[in-house]
C-alpha positions in Angstrom: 22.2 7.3 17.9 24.7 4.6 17.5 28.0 5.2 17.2 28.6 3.7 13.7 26.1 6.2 12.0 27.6 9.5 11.2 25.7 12.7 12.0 25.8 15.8 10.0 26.2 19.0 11.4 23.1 21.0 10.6 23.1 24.9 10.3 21.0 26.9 12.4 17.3 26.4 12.7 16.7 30.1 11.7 19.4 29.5 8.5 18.0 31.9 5.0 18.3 30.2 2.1 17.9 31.7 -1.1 15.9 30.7 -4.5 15.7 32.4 -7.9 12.4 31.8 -9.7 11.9 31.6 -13.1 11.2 35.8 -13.7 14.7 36.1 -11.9 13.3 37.2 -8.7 15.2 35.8 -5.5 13.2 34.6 -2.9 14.2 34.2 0.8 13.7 30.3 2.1 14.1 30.7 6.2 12.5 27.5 6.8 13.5 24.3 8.5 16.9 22.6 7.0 16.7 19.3 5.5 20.3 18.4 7.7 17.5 18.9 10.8 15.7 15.7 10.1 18.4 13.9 8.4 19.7 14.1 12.0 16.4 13.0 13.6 16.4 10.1 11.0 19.9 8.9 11.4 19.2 8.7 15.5 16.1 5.9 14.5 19.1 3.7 12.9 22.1 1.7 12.7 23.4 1.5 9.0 26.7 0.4 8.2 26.5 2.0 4.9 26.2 5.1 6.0 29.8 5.0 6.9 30.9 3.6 3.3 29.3 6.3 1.5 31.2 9.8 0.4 29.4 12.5 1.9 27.8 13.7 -1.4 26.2 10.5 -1.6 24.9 10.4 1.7 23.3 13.2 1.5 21.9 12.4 -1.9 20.3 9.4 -0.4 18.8 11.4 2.7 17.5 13.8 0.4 15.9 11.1 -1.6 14.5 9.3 1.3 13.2 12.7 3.3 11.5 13.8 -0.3 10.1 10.4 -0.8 8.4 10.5 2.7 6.6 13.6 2.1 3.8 12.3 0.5 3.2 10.0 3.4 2.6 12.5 5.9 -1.4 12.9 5.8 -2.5 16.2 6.9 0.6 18.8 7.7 -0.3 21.8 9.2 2.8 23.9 6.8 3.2 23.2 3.2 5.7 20.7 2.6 6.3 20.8 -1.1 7.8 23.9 -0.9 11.4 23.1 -0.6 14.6 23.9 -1.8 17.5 21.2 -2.7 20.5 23.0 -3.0 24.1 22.8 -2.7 26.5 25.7 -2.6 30.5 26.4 -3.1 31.6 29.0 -0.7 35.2 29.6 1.0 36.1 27.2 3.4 37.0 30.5 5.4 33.3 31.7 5.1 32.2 28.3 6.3 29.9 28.4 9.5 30.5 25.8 12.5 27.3 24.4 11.4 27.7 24.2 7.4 28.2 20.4 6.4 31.1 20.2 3.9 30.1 17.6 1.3 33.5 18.0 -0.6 37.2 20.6 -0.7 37.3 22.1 -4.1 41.1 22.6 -5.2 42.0 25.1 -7.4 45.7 25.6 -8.4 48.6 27.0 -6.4 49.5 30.3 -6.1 52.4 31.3 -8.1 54.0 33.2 -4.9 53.8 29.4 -3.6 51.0 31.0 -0.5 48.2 28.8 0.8 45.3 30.1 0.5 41.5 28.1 2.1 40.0 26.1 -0.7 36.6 26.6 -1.9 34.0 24.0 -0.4 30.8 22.5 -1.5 28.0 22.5 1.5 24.5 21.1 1.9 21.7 23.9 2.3 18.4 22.4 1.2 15.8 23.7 3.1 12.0 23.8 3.4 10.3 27.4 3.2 8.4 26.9 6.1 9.6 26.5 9.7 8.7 23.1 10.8 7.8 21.7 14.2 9.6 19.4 16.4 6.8 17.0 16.4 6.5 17.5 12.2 10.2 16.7 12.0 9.5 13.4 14.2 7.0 12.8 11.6 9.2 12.6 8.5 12.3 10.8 9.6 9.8 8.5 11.1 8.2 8.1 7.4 12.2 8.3 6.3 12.9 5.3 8.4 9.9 3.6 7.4 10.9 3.8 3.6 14.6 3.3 4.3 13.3 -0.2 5.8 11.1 -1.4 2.9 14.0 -0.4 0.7 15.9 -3.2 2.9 12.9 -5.8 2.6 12.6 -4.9 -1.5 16.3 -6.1 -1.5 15.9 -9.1 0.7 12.7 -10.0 -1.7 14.7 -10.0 -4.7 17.3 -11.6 -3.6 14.6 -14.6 -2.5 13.6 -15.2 -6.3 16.8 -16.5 -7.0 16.2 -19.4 -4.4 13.7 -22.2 -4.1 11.7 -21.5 -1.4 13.4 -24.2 0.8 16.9 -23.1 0.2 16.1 -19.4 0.7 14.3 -20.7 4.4 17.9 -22.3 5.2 19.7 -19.2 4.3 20.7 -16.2 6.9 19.0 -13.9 4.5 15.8 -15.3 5.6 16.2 -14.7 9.2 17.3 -11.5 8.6 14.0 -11.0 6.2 12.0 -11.9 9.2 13.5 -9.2 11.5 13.2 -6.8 8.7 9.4 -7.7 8.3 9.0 -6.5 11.7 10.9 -3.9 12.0 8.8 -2.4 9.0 5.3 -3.4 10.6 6.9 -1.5 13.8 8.1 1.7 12.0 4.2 1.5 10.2 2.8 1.3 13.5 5.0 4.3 14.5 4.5 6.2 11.5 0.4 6.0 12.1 0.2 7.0 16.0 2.5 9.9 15.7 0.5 11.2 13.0 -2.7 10.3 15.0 -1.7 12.3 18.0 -0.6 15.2 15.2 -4.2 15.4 14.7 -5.8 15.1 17.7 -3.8 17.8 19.3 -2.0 21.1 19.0 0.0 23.1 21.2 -1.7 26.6 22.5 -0.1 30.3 22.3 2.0 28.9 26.4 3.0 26.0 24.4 0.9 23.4 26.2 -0.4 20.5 23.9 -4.4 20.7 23.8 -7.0 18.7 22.1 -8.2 19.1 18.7 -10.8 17.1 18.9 -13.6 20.3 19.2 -12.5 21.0 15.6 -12.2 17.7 13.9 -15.8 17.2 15.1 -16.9 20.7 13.6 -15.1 19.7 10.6 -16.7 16.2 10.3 -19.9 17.4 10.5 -19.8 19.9 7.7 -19.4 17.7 5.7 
């Protein structure tokens, strides 16, 4: 990962996370953290903005991107709109080592003039189910792949304001070109990670085998 893109510290793997439904029932999420494939993500880039943003809106854009690329992700093996967004204010003192802080909440000061550990607000979205390395590759590859069309969508408006031969002598358009690329490449990606997804799966020693037997079943049932 470059060194200009920050990366957030993501709680364990095996992290509960909790969610009330609508008969006030609380049901245990102990799936995969979103902060797992932000991290994935932010290793495919280099984004100066990243570093500009407050924390709460960087994570507010990673959620948006990671929810975004869900729909792009052909045939998961775990449900994947199942999810939980959720932040939550804690004691900094009850904060774990892999909790990212997204802001201090200060309260008043004591009257006996003591300093007591603020409250904090962390990121703890989660899926419910527990995701695969090679599922998590998937979505921040589908996250970079939206996060460089949103680049190109910019570049394109920015064009209609230009002829098209002043826009052609412009560094914009250069940068357009790269862009155009780097968004066929991350396509290209995108499609033959999925494609090995479904042509394989990993056995009870954890040894990638073919799938093919059962996509040929499949196809001809129907």
């Amino acid at each position: 990962m470059a060194d200009d893109v920050k990366k957030i510290d993501a709680p364990d793997e095996d992290a509960s996370f909790v969610r009330e439904t609508e008969d006030g029932k609380e049901v245990e999420y102990t799936g995969t953290p979103f902060s797992v494939i932000y991290n994935r993500f932010l290793e495919k880039i280099t984004d100066d903005m990243y570093m500009e943003l407050t924390p709460e809106d960087t994570v507010k854009d990673l959620q948006n991107l990671l929810i975004d690329a869900i729909p792009g992700f052909e045939f998961p093996r775990v449900c994947l709109d199942d999810y939980l967004p959720r932040t939550e204010i804690i004691n900094e003192a009850d904060a774990k080592p892999g909790d990212f802080i997204l802001a201090v909440l200060w309260g008043e000061l004591p009257e006996d003039g003591e300093m007591q550990a603020p409250n904090v607000l962390i990121e703890r979205s989660s899926f419910k189910a527990t995701l695969s390395s090679e599922e998590i590759n998937i979505l921040a590859l589908l996250m970079k792949q939206g996060w460089v069309q949103r680049q190109v969508t910019s570049i394109e408006n920015t064009r209609m304001k230009y002829s098209g031969s002043d826009f052609k002598m412009t560094s914009q358009a250069n940068h357009l070109s790269k862009l155009l690329s780097l968004l066929e490449e991350s396509r290209r990606d995108a499609f033959h990670m999925q494609r090995l997804y479904k042509r394989r799966k990993k056995d009870e020693n954890g040894v990638y085998q073919s799938n093919w037997s059962v996509l040929r079943e499949k196809s001809a049932l129907r």
